[in-house]
C-alpha positions as a LaTeX table, in Angstrom:
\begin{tabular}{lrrr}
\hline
Residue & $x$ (\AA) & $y$ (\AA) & $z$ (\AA) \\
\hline
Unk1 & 25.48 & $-54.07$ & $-7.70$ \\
Unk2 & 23.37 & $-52.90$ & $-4.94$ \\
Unk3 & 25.13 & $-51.30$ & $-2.05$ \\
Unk4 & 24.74 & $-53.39$ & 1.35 \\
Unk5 & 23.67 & $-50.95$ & 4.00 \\
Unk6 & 23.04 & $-51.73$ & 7.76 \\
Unk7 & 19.40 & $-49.72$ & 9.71 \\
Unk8 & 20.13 & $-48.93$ & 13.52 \\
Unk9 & 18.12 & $-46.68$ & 13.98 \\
Unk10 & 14.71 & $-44.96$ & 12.59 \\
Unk11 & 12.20 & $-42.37$ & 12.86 \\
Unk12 & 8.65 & $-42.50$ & 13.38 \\
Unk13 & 5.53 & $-40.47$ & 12.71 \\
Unk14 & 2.97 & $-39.38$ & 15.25 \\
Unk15 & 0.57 & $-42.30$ & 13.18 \\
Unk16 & $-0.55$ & $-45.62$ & 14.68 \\
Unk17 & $-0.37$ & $-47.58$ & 11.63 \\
Unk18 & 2.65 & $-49.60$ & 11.73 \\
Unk19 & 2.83 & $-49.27$ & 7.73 \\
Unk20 & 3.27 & $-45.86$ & 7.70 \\
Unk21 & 4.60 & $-45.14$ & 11.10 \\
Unk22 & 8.37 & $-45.50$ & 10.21 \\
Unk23 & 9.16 & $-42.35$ & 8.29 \\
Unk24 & 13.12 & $-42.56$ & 8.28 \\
Unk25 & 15.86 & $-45.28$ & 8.38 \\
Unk26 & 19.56 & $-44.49$ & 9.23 \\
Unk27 & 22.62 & $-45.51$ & 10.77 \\
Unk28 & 26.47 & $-45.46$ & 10.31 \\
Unk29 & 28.30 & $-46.31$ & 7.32 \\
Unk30 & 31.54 & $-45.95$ & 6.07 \\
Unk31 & 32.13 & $-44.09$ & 9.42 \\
Unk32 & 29.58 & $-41.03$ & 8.56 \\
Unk33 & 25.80 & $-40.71$ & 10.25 \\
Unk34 & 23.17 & $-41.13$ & 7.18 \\
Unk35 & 19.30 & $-40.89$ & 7.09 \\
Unk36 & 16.94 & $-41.53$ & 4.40 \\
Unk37 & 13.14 & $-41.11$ & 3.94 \\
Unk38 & 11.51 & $-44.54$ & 3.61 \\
Unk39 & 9.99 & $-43.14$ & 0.35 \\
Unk40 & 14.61 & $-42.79$ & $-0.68$ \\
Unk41 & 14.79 & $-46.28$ & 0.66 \\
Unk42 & 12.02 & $-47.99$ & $-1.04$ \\
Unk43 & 13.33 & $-46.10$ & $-4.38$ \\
Unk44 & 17.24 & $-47.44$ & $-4.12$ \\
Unk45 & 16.27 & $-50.54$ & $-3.44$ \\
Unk46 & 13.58 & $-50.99$ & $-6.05$ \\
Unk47 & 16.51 & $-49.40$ & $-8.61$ \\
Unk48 & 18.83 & $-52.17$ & $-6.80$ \\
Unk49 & 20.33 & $-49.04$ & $-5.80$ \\
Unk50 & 20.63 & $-50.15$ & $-1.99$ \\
Unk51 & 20.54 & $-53.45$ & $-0.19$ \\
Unk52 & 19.61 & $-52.24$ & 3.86 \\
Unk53 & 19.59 & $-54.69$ & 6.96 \\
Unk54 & 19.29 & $-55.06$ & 10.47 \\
Unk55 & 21.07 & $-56.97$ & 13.11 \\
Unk56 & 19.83 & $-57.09$ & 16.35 \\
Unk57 & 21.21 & $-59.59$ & 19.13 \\
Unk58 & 23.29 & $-61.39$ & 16.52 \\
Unk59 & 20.41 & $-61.81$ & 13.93 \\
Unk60 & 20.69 & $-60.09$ & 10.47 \\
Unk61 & 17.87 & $-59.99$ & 8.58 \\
Unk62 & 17.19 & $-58.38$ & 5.67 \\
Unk63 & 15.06 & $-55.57$ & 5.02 \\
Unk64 & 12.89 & $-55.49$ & 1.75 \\
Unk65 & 10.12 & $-53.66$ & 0.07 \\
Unk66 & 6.22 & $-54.73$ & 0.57 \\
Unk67 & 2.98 & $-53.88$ & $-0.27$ \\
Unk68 & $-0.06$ & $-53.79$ & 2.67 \\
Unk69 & $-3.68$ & $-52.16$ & 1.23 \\
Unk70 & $-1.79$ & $-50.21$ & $-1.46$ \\
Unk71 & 1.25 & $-48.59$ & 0.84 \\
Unk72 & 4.67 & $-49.75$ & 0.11 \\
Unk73 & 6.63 & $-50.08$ & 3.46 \\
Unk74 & 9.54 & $-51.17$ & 4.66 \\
Unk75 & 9.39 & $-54.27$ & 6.62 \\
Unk76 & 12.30 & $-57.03$ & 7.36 \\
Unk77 & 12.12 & $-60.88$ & 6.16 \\
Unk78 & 11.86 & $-61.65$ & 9.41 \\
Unk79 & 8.41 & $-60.00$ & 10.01 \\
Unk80 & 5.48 & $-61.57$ & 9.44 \\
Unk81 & 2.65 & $-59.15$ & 8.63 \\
Unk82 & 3.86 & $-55.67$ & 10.25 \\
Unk83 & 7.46 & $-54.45$ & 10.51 \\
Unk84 & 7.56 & $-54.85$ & 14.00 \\
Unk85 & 11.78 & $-55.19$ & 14.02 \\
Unk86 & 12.24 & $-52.02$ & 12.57 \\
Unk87 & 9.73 & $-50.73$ & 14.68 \\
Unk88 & 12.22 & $-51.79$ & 17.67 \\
Unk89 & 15.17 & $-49.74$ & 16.50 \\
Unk90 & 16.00 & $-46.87$ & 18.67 \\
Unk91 & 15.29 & $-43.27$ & 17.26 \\
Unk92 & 17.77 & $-41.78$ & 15.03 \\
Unk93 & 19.40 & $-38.40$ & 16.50 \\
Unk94 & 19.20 & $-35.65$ & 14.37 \\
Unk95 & 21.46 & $-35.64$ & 11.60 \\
Unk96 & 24.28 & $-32.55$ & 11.77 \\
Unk97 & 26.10 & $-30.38$ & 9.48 \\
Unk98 & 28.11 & $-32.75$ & 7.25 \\
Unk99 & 26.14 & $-36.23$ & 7.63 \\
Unk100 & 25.12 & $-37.55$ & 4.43 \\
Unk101 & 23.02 & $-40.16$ & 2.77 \\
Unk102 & 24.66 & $-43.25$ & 2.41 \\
\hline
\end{tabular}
């Protein structure tokens, strides 16, 4: 069973394209700071490894793997075409000495 993981907060690239702009997802869970690569996140949850969401203002929505022009990205069911509510997360601080992946 995948493991159900909440995003607060990501990293993005210097790149306008809003499929490849988001280059790491993180947050808190089970009390320690984790970050992943979206290249991790689209792995664990392809393997069913992973289950991530976001809740913002009350609304959860889940976050799933898609396909724009031959790039896999990250995007939440909410979005329509880009992955503009991940795009509104605040920028993950840097992770230190004895934060892990989730």
């Amino acid at each position: 069973m995948a493991e159900r993981i909440k995003v607060s907060c990501i990293n993005k690239s210097n790149r306008t394209s809003p499929y490849e702009r988001i280059q790491f997802i993180g947050g808190i869970h089970n009390n320690s700071r984790w970050k992943l690569s979206v290249a991790d996140a689209i792995s664990g949850i392809e393997q069913s490894k992973y289950e991530f969401y976001t809740q913002v203002n009350g609304h959860v929505r889940q976050i799933k793997v898609t396909t724009r022009l031959g790039v896999k990205y990250l995007k939440t069911e909410a979005d329509s075409d880009t992955p503009d509510n991940l795009l509104s997360l605040p920028e993950c601080r840097e992770l230190r000495p004895g934060c892990t992946r989730p």
